[in-house]
TORTI-350778 format. One record per atom (N, C-alpha, C, O): x, y, z. Coordinates in steps of 0.02 Angstrom, whole numbers, plus 50000, padded with zeros to 5 digits. Atoms other than C-alpha are relative to their C-alpha. Layout:
// TORTI-350778
XYZ
...
//
This chain:
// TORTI-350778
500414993950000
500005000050000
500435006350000
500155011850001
499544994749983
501565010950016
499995004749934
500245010249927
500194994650084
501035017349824
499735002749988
499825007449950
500644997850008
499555020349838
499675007650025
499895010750073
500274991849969
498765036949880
499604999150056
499324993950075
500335001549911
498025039450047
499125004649980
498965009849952
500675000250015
496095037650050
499605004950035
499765004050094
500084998649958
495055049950125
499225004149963
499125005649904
500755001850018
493135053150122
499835007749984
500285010650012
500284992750008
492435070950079
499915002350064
500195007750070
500154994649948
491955076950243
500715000150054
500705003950102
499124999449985
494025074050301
500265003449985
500645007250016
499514996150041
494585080850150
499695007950010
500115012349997
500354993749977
493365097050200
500725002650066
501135007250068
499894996849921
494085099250372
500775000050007
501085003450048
499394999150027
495715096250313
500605005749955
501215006349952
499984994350045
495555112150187
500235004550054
500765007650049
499754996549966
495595120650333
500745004050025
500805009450053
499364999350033
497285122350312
500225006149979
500535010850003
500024993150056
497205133850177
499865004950021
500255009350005
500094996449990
496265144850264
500265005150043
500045010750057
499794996849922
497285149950404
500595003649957
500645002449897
499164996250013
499065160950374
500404992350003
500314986950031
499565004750020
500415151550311
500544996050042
500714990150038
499655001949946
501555151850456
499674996350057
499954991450081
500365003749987
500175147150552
499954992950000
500144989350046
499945005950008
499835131550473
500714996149995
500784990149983
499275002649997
501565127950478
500124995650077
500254989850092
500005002249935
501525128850667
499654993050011
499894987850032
500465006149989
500095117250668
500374994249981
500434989350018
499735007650014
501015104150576
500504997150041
500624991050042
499434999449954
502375106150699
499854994050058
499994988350074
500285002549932
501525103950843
499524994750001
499594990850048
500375007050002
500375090950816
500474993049998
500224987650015
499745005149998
501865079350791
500204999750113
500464995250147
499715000149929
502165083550988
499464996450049
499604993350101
500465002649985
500335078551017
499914992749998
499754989050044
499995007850016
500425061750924
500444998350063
500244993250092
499305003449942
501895058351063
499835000050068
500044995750107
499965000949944
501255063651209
499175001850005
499035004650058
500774998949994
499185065751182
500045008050003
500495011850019
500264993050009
498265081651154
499865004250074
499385002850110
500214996549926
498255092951314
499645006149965
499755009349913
500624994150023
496735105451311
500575008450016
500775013249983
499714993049991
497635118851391
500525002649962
500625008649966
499424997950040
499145119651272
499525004249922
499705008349879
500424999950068
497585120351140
499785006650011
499955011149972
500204994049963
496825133951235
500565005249983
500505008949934
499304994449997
498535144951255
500095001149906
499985006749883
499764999050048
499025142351073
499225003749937
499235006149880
500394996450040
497285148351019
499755007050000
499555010549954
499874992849974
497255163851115
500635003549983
500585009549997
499614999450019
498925166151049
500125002749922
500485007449907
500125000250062
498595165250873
499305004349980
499175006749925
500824997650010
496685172250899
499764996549961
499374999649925
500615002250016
495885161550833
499434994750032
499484994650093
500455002449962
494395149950879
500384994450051
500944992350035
499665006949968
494855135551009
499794996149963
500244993249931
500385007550052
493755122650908
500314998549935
500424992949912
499795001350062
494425126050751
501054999050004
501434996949960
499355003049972
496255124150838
500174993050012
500664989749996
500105006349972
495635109050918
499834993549932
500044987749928
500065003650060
494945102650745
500504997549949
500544992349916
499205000250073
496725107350626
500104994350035
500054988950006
499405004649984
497575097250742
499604993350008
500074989449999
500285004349993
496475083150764
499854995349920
499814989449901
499995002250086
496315081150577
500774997149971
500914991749944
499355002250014
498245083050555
500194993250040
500424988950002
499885004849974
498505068950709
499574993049940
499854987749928
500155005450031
497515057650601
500284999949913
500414994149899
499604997950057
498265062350420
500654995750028
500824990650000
499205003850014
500105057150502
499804994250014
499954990449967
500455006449976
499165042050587
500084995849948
500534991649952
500435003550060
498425034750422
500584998249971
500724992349967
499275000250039
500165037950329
500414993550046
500564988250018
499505001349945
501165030950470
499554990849996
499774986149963
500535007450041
499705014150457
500024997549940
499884991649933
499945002050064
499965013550278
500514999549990
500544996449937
499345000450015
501765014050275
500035002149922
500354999249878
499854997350065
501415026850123
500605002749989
501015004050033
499384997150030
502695033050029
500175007750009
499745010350044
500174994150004
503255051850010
499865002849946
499815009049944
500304998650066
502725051949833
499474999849998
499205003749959
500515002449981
501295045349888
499585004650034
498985005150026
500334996349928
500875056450029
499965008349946
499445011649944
500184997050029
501285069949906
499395001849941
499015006649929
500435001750062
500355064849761
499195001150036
498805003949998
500564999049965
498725065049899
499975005450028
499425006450051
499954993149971
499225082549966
499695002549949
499075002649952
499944996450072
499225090649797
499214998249976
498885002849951
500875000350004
497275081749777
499725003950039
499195006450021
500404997949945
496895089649943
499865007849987
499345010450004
500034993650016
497245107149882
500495002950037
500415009050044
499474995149940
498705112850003
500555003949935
500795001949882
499564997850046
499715124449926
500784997150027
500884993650077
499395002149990
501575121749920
500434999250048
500754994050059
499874997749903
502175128850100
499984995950024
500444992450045
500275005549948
501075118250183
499994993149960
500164989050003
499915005350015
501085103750090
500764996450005
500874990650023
499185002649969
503325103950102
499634997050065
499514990950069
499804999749931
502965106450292
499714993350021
500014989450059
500265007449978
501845091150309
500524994449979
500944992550020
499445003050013
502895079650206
500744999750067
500934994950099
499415001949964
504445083250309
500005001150055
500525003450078
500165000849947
503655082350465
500024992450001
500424989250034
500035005649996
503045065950420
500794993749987
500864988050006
499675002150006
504665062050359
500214997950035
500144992050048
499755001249943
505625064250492
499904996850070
500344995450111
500155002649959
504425057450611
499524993250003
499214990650049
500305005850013
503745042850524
500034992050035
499594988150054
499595006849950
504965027750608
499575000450069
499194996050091
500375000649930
504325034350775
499405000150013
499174998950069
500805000449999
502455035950720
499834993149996
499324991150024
500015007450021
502715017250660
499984995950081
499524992750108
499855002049931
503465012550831
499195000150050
498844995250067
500505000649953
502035020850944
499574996549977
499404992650021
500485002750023
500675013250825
500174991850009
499714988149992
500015006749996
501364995550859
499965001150097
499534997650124
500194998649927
501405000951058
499364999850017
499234996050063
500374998450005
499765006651039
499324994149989
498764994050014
500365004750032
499084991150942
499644996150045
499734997850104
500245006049956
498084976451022
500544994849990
500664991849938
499555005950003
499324964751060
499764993350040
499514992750096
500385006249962
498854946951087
500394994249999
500694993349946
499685004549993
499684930751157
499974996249947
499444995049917
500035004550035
500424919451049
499894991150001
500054989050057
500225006349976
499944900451044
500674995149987
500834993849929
499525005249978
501434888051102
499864993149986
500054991049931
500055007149999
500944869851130
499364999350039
499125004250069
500435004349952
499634859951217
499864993750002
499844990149953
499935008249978
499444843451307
499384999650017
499055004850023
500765002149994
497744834351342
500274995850032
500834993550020
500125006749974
497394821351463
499214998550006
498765002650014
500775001849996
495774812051468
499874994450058
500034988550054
500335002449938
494914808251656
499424997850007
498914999949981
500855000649998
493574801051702
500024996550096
500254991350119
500145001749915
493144800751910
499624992650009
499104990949981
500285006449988
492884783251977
499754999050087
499444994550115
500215002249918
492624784352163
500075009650022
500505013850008
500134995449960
491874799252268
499565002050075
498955000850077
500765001349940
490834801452432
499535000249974
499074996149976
500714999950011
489714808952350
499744998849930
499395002249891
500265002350082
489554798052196
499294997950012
499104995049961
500705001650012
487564794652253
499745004249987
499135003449979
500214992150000
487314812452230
500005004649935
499645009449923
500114997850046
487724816152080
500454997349920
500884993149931
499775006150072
488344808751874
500915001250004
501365005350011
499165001250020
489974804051852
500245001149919
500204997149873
499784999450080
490624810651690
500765001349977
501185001650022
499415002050025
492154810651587
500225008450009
499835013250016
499904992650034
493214826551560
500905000549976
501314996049988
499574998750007
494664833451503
500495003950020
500335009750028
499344993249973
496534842251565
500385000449964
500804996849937
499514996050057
497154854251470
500695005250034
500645009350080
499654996549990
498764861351476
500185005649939
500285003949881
499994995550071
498984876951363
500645004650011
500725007450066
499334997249975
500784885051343
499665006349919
499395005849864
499884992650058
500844903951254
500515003950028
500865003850078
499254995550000
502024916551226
499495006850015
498935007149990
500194993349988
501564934451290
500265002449946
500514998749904
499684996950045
502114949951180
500675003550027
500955008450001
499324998549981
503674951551281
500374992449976
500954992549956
499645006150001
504184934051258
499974994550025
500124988850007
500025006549941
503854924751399
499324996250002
498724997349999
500845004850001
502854909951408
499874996750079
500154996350134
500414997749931
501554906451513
499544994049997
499294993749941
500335004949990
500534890251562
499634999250037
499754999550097
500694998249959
498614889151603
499874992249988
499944989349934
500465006449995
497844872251653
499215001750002
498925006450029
500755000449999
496094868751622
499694994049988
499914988749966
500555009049990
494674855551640
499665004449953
499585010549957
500664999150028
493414855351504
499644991749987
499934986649969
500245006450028
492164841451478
499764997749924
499935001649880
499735002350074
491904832351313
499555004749959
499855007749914
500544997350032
490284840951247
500025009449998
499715013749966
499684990750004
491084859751287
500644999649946
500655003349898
499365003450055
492724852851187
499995000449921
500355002149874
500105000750077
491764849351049
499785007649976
499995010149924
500214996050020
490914863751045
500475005049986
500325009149943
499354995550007
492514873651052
500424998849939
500695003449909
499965004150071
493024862550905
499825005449944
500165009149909
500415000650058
491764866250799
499885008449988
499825010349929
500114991149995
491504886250821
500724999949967
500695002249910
499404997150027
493594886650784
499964997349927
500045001449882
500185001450060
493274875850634
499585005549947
499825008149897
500244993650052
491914888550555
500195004650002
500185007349947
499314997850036
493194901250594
500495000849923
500595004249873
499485000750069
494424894350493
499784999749940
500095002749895
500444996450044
493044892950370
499845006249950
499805007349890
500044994850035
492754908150351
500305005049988
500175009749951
499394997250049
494324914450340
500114998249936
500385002749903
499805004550058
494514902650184
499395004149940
499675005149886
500714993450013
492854914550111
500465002449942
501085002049941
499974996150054
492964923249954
499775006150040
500295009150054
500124993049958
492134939150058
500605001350050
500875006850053
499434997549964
493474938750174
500454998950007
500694999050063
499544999050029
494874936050074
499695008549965
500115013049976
499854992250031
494464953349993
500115002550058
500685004950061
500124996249947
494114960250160
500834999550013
501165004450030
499114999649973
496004956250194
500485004649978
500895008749999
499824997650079
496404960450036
500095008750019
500605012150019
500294992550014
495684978050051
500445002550076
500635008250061
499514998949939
496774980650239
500694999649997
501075002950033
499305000450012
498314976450189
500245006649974
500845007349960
//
């Protein structure tokens, strides 16, 4: 996707114009500072100060930059290009100024936009090994009391997203088993899908 031009819906590419409208140095600033935001979150009061500063509205302060945080975002997700990123400026309408200043903002701060966005991500354990044993209780006090049924012990080894692995025992009995089966099976199913093979398709 790093070729491709970066996608963005009409009422984005609106609020995005915004841009244009402001002084040149201005929007300069903005591009600036929004990379300081992506890093350490948007504080109101800096938003506040810099709009009283500048005079203009807070909202529409609060908006540039909220637009720009998602602009480097998207880029920084797409691992677009800077031909790329240009080639979608130059649709957007920015004049030249501001369109450099974005570019070599993003330039320069792309690696580390990459970084936080994998920080950021959902990270989820990876799957190791597992062992089964199959029990079945033969003597209890209170076997008049109630059915004696079969079950299973599971041992399940995963890897965290630091590295370290980590081992959960569990009992399930046969008719939960299966059912656990059979749900991961249509899963895999429907990963195997013509609908969601594009759907992949179209994320990548």
């Amino acid at each position: 996707m790093s070729s491709s031009l970066l996608l963005v819906d009409d009422d984005r590419k609106s609020q995005l114009g915004l841009l244009n409208t402001i002084d040149e140095s201005v929007a300069v600033e903005f591009c600036r500072v929004t990379i300081g935001f992506l890093a350490n979150g948007i504080n109101s009061k800096l938003i506040t100060n810099a709009a009283n500063r500048l005079q203009l509205d807070q909202d529409l302060v609060r908006n540039t930059i909220e637009n720009l945080m998602w602009l480097y975002t998207e880029c920084a997700k797409s691992k677009i290009s800077v031909e790329s990123l240009e080639e979608s400026l130059k649709l957007f309408g920015f004049n030249d100024v501001i369109r450099q200043t974005i570019v070599e903002c993003y330039t320069t701060q792309s690696s580390q936009l990459q970084s936080a966005l994998i920080d950021l991500s959902l990270s989820l354990p990876k799957y190791k090994d597992l062992h089964w044993r199959f029990d079945v209780q033969i003597y209890s006090r209170n076997i008049r009391h109630r059915q004696v049924e079969p079950y299973f012990i599971l041992k399940l080894s995963i890897t965290d997203v630091y590295g370290k692995d980590h081992c959960h025992l569990l009992q399930c009995d046969p008719l939960t088993l299966l059912h656990i089966v059979e749900q991961l099976e249509n899963a895999i199913n429907n990963l195997r899908s013509n609908h969601c093979r594009r759907i992949m398709q179209t994320f990548r």
